[in-house]
PDB file with one MODEL, atoms N, CA, C and O in Angstrom:
MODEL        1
ATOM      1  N   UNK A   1     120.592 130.592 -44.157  1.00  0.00           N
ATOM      2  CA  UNK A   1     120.056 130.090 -42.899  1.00  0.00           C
ATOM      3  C   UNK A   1     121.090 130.339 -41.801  1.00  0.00           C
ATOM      4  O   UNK A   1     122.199 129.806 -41.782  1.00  0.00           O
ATOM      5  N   UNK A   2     120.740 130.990 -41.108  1.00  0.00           N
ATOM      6  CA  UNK A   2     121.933 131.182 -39.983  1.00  0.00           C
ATOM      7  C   UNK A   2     121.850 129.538 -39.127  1.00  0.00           C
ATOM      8  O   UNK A   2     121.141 128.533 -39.082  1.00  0.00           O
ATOM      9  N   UNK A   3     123.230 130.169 -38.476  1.00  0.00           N
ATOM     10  CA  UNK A   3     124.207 128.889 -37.676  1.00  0.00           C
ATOM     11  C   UNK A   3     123.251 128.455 -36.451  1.00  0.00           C
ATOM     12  O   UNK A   3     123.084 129.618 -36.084  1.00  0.00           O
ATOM     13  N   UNK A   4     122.830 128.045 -35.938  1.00  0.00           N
ATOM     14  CA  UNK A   4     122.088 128.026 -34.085  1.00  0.00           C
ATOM     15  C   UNK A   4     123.171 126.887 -33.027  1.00  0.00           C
ATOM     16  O   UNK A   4     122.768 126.313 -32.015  1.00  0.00           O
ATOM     17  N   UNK A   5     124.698 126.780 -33.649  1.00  0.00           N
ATOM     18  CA  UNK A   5     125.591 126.503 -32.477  1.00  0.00           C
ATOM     19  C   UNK A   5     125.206 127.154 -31.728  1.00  0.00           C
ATOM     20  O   UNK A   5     124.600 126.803 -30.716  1.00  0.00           O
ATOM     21  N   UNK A   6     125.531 128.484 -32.133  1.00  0.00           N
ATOM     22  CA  UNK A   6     125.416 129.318 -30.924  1.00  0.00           C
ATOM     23  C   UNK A   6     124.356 129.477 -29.975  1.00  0.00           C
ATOM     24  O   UNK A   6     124.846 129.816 -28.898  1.00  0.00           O
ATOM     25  N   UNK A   7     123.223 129.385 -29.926  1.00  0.00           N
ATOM     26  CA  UNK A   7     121.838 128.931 -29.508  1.00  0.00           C
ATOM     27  C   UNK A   7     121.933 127.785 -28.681  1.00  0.00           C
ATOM     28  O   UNK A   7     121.488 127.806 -27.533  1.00  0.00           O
ATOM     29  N   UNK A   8     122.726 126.335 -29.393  1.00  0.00           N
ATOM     30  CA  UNK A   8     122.653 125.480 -28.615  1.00  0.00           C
ATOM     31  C   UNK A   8     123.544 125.744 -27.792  1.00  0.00           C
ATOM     32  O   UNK A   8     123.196 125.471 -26.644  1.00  0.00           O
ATOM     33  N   UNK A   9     125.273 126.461 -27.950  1.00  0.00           N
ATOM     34  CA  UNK A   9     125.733 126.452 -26.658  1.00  0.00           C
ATOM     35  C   UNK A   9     125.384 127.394 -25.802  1.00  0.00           C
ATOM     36  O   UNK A   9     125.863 127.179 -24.688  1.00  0.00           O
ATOM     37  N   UNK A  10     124.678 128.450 -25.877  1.00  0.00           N
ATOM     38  CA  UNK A  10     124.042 129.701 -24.799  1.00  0.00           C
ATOM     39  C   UNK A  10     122.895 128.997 -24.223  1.00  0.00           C
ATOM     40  O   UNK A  10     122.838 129.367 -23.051  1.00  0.00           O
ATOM     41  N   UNK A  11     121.931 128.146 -24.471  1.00  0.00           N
ATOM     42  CA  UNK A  11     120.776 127.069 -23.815  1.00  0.00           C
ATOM     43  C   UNK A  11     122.032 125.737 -22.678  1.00  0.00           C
ATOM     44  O   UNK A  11     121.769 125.362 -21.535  1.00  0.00           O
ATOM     45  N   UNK A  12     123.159 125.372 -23.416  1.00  0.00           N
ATOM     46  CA  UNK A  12     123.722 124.861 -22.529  1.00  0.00           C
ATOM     47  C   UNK A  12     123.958 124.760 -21.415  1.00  0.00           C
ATOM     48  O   UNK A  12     123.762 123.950 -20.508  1.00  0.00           O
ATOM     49  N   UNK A  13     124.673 126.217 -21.646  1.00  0.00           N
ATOM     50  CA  UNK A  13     125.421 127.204 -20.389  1.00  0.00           C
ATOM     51  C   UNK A  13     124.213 127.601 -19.308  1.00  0.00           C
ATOM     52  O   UNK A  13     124.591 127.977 -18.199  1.00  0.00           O
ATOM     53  N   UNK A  14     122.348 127.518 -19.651  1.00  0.00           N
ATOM     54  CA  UNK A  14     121.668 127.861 -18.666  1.00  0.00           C
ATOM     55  C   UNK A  14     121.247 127.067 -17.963  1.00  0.00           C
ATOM     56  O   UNK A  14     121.146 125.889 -18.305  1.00  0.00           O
ATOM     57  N   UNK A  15     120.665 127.807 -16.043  1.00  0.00           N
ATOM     58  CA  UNK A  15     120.902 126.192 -15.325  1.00  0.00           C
ATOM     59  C   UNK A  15     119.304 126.231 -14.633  1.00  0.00           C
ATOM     60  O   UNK A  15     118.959 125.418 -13.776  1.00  0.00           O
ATOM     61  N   UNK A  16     118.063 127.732 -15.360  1.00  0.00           N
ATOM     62  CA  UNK A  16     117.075 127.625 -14.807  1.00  0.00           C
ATOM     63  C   UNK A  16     116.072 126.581 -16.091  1.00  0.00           C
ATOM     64  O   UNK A  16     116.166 126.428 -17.308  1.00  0.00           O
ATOM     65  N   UNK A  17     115.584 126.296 -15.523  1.00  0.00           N
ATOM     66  CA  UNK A  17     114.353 125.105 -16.085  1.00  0.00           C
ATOM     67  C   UNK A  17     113.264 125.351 -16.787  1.00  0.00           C
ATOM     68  O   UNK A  17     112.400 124.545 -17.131  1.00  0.00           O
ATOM     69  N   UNK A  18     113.348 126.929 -17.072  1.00  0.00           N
ATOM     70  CA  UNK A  18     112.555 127.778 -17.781  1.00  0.00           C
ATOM     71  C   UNK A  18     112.791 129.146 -17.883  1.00  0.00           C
ATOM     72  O   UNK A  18     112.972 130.002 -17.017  1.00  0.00           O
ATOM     73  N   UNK A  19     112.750 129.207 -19.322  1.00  0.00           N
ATOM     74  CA  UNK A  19     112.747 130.825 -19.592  1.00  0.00           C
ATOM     75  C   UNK A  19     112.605 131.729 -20.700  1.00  0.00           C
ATOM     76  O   UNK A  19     113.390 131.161 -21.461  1.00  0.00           O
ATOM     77  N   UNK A  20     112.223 132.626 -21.296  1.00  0.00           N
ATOM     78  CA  UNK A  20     111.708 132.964 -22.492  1.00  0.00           C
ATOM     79  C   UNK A  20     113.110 134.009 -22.948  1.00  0.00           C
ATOM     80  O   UNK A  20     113.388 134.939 -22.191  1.00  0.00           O
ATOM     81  N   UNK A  21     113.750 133.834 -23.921  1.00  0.00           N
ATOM     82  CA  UNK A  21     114.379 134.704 -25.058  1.00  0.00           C
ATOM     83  C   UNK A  21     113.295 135.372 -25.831  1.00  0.00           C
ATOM     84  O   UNK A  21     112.244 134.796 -26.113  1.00  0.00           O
ATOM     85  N   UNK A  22     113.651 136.956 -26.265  1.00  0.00           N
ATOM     86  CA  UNK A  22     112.423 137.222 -27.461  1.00  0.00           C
ATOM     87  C   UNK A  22     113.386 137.132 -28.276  1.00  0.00           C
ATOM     88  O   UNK A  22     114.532 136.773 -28.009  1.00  0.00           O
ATOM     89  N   UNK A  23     112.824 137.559 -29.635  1.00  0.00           N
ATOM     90  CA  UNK A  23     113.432 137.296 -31.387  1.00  0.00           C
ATOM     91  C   UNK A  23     114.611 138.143 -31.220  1.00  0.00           C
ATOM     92  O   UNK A  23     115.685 137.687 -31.613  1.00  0.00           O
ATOM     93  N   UNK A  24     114.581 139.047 -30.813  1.00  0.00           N
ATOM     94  CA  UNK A  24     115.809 139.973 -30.483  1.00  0.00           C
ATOM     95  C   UNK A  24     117.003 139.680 -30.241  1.00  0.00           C
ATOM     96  O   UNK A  24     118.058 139.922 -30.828  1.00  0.00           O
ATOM     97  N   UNK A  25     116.603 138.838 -28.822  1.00  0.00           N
ATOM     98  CA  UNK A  25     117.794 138.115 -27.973  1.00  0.00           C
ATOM     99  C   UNK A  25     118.431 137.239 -29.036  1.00  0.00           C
ATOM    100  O   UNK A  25     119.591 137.343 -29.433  1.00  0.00           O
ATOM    101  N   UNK A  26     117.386 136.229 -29.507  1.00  0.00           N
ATOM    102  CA  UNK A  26     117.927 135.050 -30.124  1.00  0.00           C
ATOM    103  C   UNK A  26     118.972 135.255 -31.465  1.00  0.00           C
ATOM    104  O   UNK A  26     119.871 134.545 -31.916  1.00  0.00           O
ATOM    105  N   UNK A  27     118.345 136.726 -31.926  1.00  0.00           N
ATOM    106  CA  UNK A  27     119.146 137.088 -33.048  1.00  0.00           C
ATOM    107  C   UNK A  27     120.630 137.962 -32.423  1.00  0.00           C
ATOM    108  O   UNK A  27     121.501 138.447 -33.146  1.00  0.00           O
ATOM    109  N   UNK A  28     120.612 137.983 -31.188  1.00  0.00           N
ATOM    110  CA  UNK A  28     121.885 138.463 -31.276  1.00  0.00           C
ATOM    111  C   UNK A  28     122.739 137.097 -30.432  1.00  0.00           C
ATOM    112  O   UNK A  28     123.917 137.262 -30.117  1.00  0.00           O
ATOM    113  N   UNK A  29     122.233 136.157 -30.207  1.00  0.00           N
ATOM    114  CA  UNK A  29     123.061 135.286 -29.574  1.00  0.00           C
ATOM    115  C   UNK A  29     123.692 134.136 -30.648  1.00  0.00           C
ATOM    116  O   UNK A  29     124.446 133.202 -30.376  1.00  0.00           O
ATOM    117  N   UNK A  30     123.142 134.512 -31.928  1.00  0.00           N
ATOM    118  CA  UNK A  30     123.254 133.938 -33.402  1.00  0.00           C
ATOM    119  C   UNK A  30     123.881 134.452 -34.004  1.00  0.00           C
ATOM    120  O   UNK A  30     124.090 134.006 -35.132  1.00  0.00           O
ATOM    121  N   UNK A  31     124.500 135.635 -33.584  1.00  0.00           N
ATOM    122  CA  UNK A  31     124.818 136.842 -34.798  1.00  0.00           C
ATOM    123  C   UNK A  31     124.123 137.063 -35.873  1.00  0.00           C
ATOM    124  O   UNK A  31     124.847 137.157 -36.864  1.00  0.00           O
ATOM    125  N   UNK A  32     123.105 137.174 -36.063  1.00  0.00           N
ATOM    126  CA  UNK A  32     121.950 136.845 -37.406  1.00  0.00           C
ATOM    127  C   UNK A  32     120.853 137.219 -37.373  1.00  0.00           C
ATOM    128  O   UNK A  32     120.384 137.260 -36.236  1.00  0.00           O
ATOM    129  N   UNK A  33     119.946 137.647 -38.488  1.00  0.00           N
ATOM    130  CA  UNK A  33     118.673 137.821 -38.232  1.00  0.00           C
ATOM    131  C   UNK A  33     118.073 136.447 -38.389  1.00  0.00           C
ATOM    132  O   UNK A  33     118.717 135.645 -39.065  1.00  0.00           O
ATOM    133  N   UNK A  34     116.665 135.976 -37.739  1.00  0.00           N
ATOM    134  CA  UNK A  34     116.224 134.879 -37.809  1.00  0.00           C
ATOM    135  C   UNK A  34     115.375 135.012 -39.243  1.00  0.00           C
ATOM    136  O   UNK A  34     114.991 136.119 -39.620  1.00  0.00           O
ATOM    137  N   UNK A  35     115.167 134.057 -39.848  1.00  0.00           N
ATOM    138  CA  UNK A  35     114.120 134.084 -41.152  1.00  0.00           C
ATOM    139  C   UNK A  35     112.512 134.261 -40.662  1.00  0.00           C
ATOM    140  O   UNK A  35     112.054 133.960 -39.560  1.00  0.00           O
ATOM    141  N   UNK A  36     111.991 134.684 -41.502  1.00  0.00           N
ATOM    142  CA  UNK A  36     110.300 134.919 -41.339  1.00  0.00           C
ATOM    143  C   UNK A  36     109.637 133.878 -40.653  1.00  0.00           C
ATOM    144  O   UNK A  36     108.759 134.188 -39.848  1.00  0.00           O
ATOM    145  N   UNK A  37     109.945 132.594 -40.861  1.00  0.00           N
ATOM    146  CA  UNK A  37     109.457 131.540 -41.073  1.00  0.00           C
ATOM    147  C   UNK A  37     109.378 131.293 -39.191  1.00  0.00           C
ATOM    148  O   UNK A  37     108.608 130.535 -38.601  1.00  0.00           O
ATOM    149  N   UNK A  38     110.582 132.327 -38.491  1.00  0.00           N
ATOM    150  CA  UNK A  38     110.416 132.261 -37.213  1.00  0.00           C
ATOM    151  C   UNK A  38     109.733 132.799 -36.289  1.00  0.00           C
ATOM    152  O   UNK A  38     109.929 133.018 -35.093  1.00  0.00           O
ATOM    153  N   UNK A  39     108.775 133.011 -37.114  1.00  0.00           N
ATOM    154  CA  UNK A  39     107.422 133.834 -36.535  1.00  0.00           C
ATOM    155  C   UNK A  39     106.137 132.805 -36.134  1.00  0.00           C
ATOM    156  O   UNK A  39     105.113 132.975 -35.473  1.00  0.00           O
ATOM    157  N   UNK A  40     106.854 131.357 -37.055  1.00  0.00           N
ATOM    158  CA  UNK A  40     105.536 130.537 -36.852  1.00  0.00           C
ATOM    159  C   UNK A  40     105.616 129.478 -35.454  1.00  0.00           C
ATOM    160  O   UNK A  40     106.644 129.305 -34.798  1.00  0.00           O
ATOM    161  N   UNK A  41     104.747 129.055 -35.272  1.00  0.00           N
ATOM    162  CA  UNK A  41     104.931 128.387 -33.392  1.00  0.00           C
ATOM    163  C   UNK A  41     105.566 127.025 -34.335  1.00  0.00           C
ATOM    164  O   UNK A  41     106.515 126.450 -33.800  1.00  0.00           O
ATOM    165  N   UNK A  42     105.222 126.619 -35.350  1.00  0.00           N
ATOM    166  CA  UNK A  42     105.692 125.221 -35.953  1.00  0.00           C
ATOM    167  C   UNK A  42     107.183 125.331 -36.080  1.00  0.00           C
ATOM    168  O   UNK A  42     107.729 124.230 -36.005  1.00  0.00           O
ATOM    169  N   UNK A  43     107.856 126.169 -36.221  1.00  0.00           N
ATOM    170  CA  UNK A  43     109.460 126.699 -36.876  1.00  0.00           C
ATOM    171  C   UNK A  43     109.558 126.097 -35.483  1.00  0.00           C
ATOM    172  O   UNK A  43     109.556 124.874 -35.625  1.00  0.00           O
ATOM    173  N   UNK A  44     109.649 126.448 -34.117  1.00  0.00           N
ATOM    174  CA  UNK A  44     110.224 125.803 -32.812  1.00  0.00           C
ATOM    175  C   UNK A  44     109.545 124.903 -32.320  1.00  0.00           C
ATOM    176  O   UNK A  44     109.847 124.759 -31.136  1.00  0.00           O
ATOM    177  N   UNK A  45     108.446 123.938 -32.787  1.00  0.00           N
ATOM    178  CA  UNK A  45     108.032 123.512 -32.247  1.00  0.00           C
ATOM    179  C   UNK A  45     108.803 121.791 -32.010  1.00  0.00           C
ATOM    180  O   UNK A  45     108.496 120.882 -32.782  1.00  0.00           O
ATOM    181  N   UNK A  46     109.535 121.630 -31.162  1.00  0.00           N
ATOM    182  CA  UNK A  46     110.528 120.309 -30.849  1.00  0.00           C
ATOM    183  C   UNK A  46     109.933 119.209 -30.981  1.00  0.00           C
ATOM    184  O   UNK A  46     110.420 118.129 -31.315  1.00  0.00           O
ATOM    185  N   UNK A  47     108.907 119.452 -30.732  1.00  0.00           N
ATOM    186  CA  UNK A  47     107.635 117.694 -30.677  1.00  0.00           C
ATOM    187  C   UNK A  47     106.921 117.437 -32.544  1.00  0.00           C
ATOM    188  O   UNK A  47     106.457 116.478 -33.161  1.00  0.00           O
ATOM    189  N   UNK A  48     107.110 118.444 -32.756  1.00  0.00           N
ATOM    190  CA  UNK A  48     106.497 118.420 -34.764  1.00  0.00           C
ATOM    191  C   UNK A  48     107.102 117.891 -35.538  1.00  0.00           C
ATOM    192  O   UNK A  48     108.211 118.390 -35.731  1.00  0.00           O
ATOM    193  N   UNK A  49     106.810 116.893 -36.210  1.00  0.00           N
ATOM    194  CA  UNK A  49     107.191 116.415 -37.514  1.00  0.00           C
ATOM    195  C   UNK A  49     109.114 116.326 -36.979  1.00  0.00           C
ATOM    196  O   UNK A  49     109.973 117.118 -37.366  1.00  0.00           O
ATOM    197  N   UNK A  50     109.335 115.162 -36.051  1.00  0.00           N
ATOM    198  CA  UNK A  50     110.615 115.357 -35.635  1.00  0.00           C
ATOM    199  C   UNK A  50     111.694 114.423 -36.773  1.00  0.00           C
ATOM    200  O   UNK A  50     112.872 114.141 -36.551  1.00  0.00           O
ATOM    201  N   UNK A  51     110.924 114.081 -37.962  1.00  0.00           N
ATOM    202  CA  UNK A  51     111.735 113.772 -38.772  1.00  0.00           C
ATOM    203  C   UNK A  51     112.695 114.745 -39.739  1.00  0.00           C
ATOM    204  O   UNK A  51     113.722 114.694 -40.416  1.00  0.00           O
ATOM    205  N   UNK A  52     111.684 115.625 -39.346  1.00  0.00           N
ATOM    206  CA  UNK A  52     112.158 116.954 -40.401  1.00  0.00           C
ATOM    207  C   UNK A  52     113.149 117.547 -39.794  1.00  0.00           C
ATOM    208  O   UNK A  52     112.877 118.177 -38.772  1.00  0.00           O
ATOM    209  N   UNK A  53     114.745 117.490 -40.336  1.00  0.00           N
ATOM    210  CA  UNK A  53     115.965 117.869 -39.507  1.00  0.00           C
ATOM    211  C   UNK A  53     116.162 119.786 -39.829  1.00  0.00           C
ATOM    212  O   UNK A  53     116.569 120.358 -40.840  1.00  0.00           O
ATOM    213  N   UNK A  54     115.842 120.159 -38.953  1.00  0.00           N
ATOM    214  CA  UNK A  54     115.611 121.581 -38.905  1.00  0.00           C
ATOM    215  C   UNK A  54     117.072 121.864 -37.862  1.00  0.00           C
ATOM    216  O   UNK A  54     117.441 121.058 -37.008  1.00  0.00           O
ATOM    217  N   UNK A  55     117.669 122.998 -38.122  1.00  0.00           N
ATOM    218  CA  UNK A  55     119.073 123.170 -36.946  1.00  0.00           C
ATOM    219  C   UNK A  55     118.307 123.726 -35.948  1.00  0.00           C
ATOM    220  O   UNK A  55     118.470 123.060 -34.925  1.00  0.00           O
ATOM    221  N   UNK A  56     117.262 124.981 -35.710  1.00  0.00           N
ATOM    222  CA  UNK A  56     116.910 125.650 -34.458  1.00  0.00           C
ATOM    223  C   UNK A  56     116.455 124.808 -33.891  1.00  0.00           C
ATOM    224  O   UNK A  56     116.668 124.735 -32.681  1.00  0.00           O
ATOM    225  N   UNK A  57     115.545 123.719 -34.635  1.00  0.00           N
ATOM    226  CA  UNK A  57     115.410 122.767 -33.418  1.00  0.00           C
ATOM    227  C   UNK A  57     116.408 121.789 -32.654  1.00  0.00           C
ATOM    228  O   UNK A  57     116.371 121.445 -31.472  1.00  0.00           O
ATOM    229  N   UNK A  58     117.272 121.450 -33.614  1.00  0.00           N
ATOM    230  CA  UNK A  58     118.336 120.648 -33.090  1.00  0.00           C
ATOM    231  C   UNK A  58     119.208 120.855 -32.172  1.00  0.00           C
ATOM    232  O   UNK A  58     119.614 119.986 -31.401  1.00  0.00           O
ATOM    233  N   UNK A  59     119.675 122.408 -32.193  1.00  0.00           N
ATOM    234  CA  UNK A  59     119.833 123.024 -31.730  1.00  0.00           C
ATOM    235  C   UNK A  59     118.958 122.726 -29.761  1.00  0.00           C
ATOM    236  O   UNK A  59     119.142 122.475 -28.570  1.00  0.00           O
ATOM    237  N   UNK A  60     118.358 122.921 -30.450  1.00  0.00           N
ATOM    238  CA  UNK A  60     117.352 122.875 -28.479  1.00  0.00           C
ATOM    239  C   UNK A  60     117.347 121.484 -28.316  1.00  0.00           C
ATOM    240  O   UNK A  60     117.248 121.023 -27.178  1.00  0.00           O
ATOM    241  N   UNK A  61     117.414 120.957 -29.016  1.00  0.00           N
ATOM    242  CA  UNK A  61     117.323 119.357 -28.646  1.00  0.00           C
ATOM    243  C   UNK A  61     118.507 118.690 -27.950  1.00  0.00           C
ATOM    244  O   UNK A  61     118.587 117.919 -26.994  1.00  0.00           O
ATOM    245  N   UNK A  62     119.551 119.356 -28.903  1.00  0.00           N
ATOM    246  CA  UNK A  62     121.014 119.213 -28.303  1.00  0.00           C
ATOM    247  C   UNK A  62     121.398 119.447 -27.094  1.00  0.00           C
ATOM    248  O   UNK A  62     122.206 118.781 -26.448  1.00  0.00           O
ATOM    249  N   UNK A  63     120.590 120.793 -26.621  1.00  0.00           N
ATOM    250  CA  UNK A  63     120.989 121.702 -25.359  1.00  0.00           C
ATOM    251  C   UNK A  63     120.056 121.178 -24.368  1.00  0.00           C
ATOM    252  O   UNK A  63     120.123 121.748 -23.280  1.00  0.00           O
ATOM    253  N   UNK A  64     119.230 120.266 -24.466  1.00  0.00           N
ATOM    254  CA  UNK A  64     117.907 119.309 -23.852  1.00  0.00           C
ATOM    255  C   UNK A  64     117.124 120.501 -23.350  1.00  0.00           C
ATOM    256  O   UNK A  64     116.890 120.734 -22.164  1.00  0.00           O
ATOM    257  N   UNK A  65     116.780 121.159 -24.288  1.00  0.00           N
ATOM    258  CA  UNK A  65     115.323 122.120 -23.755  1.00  0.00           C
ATOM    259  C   UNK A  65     114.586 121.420 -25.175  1.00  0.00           C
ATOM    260  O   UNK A  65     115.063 120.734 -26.080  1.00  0.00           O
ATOM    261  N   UNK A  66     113.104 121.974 -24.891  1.00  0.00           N
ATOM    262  CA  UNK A  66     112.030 121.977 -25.312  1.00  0.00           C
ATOM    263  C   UNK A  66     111.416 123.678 -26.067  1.00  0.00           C
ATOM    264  O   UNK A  66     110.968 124.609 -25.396  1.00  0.00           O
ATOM    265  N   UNK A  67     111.548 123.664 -27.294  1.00  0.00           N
ATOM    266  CA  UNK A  67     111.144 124.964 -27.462  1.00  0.00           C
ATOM    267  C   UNK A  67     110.057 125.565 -27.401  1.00  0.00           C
ATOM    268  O   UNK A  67     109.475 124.517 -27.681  1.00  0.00           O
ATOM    269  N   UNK A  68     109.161 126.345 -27.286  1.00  0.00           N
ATOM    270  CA  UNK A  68     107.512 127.014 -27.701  1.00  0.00           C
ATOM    271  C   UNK A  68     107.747 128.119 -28.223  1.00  0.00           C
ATOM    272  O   UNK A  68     108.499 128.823 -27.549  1.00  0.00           O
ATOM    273  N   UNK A  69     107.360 128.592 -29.262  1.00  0.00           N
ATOM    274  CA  UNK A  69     106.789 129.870 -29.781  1.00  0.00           C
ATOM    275  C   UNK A  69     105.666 130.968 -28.546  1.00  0.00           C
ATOM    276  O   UNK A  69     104.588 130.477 -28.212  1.00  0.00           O
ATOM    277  N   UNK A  70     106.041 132.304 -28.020  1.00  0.00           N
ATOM    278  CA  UNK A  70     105.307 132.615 -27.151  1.00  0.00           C
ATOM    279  C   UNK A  70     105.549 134.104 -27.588  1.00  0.00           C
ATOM    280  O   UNK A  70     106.550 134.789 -27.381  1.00  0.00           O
ATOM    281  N   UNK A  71     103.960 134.562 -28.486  1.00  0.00           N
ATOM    282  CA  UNK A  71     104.240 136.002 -28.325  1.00  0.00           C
ATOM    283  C   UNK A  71     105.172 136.480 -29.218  1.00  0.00           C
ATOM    284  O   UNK A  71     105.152 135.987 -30.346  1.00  0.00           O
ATOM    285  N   UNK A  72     106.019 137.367 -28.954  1.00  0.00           N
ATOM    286  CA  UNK A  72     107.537 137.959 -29.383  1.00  0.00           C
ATOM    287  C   UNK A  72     108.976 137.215 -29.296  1.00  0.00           C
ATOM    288  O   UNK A  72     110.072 137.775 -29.305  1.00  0.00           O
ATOM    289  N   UNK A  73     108.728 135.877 -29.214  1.00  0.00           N
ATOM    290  CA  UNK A  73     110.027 135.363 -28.550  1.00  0.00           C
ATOM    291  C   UNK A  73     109.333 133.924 -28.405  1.00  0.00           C
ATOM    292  O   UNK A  73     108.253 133.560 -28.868  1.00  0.00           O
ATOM    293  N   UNK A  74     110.480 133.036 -27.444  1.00  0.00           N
ATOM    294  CA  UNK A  74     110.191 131.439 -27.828  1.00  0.00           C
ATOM    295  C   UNK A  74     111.090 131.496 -25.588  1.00  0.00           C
ATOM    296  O   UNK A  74     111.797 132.189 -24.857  1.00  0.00           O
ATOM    297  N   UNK A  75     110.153 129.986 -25.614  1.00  0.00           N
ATOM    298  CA  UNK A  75     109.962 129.708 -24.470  1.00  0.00           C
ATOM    299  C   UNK A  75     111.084 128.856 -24.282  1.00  0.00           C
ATOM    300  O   UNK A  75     111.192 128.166 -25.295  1.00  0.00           O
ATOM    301  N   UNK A  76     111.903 128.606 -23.516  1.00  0.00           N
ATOM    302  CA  UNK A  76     112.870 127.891 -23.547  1.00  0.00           C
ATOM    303  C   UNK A  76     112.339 126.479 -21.836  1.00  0.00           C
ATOM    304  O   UNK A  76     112.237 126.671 -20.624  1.00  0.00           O
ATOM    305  N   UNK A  77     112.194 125.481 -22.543  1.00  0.00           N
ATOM    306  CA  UNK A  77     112.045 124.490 -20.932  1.00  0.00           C
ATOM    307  C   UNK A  77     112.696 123.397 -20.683  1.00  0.00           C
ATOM    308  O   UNK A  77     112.412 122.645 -21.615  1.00  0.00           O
ATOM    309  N   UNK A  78     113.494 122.799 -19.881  1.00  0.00           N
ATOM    310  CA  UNK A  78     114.454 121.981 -20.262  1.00  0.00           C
ATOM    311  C   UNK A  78     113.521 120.752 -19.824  1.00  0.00           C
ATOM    312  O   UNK A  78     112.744 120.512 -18.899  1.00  0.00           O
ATOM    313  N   UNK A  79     114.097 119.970 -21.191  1.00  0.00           N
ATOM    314  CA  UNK A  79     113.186 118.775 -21.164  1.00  0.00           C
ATOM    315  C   UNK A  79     112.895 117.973 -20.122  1.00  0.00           C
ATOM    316  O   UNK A  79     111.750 117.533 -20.021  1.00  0.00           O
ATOM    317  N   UNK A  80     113.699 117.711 -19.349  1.00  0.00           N
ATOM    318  CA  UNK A  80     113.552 117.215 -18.158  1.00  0.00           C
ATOM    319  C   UNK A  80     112.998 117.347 -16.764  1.00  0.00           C
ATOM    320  O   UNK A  80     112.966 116.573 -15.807  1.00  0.00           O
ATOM    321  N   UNK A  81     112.477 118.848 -17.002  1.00  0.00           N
ATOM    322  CA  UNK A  81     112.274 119.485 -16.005  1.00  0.00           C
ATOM    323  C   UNK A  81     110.625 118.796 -15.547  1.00  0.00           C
ATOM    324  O   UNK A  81     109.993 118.193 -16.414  1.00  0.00           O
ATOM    325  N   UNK A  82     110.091 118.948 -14.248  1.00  0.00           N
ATOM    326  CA  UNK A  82     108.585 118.710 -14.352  1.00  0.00           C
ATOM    327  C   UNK A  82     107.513 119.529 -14.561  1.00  0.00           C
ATOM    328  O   UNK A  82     107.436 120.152 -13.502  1.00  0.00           O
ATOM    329  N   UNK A  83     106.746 119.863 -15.190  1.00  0.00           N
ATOM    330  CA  UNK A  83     105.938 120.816 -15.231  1.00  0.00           C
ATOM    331  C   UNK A  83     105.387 121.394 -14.244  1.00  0.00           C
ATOM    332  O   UNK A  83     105.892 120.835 -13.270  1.00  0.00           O
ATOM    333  N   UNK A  84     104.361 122.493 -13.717  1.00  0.00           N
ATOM    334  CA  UNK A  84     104.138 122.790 -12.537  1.00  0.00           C
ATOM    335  C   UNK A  84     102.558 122.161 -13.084  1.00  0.00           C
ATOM    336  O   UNK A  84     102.005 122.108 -14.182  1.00  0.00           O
ATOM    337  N   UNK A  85     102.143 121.681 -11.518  1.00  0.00           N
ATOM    338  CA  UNK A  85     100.804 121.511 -11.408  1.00  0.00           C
ATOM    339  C   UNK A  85      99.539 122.353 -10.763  1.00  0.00           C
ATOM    340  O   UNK A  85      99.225 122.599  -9.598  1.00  0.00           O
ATOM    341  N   UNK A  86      99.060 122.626 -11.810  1.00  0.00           N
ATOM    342  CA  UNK A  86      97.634 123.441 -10.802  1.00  0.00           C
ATOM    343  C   UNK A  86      97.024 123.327 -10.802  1.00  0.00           C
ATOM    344  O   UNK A  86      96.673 122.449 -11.590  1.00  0.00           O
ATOM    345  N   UNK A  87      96.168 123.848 -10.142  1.00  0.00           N
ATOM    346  CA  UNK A  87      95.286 122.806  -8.993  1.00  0.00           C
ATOM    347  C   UNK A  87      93.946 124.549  -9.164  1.00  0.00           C
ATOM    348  O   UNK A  87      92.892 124.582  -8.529  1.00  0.00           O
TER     349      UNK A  87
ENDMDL
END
């Protein structure tokens, strides 16, 4: 299972309120390939089964984003942020 320090401190270090990494990125900011299993929207999903101590999520939890599965890559939103409203 690779490490996701590194994940949580590169989500740290960012100061926009949204933004998408693809699998690519994430695997080189890990030094690692990600496992299969990171293909599923449940593997990042921060709000799922938050008993289940998973590191990629902890990882984002640590760094106070919110993860999503999107496509090729995962959505990065910092928890705090407000959503946009439309109208």
């Amino acid at each position: 299972m690779p490490d996701f320090d590194a994940l949580r401190d590169y989500l740290k270090q960012q100061t926009q309120a949204e933004f998408v990494l693809s699998f690519a990125q994430i695997e080189q900011i890990i030094d690692d390939d990600l496992p299969r299993a990171a293909q599923r929207a449940s593997w990042w999903d921060t709000a799922r089964a938050p008993e289940q101590r998973m590191p990629q999520r902890e990882a984002c939890i640590a760094a106070g984003y919110v993860a999503t599965r999107l496509g090729e890559g995962v959505r990065f939103r910092r928890a705090d942020a407000k959503r946009p409203r439309f109208r």
